[in-house]
C-alpha positions as CSV (number, residue, x, y, z in Angstrom):
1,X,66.4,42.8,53.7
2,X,65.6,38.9,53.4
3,X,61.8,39.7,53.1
4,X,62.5,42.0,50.3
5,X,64.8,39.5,48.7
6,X,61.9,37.1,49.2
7,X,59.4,39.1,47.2
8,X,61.8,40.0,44.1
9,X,62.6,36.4,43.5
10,X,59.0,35.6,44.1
11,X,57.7,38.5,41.9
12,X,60.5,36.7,39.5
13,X,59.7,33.3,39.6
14,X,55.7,34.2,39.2
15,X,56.6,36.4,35.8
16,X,58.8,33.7,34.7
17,X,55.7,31.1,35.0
18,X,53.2,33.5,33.5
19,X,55.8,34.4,30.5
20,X,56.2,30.1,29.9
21,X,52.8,29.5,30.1
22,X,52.1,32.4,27.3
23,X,54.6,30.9,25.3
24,X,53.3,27.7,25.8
25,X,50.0,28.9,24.3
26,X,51.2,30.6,21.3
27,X,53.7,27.6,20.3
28,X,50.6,25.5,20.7
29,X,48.0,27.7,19.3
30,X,50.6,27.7,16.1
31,X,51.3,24.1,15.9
32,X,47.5,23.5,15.6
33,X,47.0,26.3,13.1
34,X,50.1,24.7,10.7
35,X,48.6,21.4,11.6
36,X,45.1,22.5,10.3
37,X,46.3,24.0,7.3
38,X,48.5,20.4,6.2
39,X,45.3,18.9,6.7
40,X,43.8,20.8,4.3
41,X,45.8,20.6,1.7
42,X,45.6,17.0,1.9
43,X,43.1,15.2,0.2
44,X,40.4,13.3,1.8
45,X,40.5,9.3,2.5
46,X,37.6,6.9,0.8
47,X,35.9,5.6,3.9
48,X,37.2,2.0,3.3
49,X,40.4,2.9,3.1
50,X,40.8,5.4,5.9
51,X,42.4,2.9,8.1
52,X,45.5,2.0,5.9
53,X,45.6,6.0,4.6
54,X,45.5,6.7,8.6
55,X,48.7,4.4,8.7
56,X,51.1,6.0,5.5
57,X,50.4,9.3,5.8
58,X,49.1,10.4,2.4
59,X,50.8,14.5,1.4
60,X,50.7,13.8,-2.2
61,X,48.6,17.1,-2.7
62,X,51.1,18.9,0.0
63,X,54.1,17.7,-2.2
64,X,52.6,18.8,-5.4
65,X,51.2,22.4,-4.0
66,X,55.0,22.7,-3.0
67,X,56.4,21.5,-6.3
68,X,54.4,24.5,-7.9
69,X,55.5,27.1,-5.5
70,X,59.3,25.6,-6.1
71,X,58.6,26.5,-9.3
72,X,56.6,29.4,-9.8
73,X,59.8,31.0,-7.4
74,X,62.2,29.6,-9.2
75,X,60.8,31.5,-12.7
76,X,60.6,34.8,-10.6
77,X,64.4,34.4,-9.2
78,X,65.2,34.0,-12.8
79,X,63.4,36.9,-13.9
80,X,64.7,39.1,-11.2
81,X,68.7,37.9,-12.2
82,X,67.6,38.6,-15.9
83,X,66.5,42.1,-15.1
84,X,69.4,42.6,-12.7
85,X,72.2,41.9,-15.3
86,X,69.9,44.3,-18.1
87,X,70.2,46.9,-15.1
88,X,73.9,46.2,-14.9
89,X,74.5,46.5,-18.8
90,X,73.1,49.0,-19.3
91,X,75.4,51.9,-17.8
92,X,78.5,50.3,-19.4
93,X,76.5,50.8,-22.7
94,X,75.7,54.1,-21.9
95,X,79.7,55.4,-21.5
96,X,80.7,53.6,-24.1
């Protein structure tokens, strides 16, 4: 019975490892790929200045990507709302 015991919480313990170690791969395949794709949105530093651009990290091109998407959503949640409250009128006309 104790040898048996052994092995389940050894069988355990070994898929526990193996499933953390998996996980530990994806989270840091992912953080590399999001890392990678910041990197390229930002713009490239002058070779002079790369030192002092190293230091304050420059996301003006990040911001200003995200800025647009902000608003390129924003005018399709207000379209959707617009066509939602033509759907909405549009059976009280009816029975009227």
């Amino acid at each position: 019975m104790g040898f048996l015991l052994r092995v389940r919480l050894a069988s355990f313990f070994a898929g526990a490892a193996t499933a953390s170690l998996a996980g530990f791969y994806l989270l840091s395949k992912d953080y590399l790929l999001a890392h990678d794709a910041v990197a390229r949105q930002v713009a490239p530093p002058c070779p002079p200045l790369h030192f002092f651009r190293s230091l304050f990290l420059d996301v003006k091109g990040v911001y200003e990507s995200l800025d647009g998407r902000y608003e390129a959503l924003n005018k399709h949640v207000t379209a959707l709302e617009n066509w939602k409250e033509t759907q909405a009128a549009k059976p009280a006309e009816a029975s009227d």
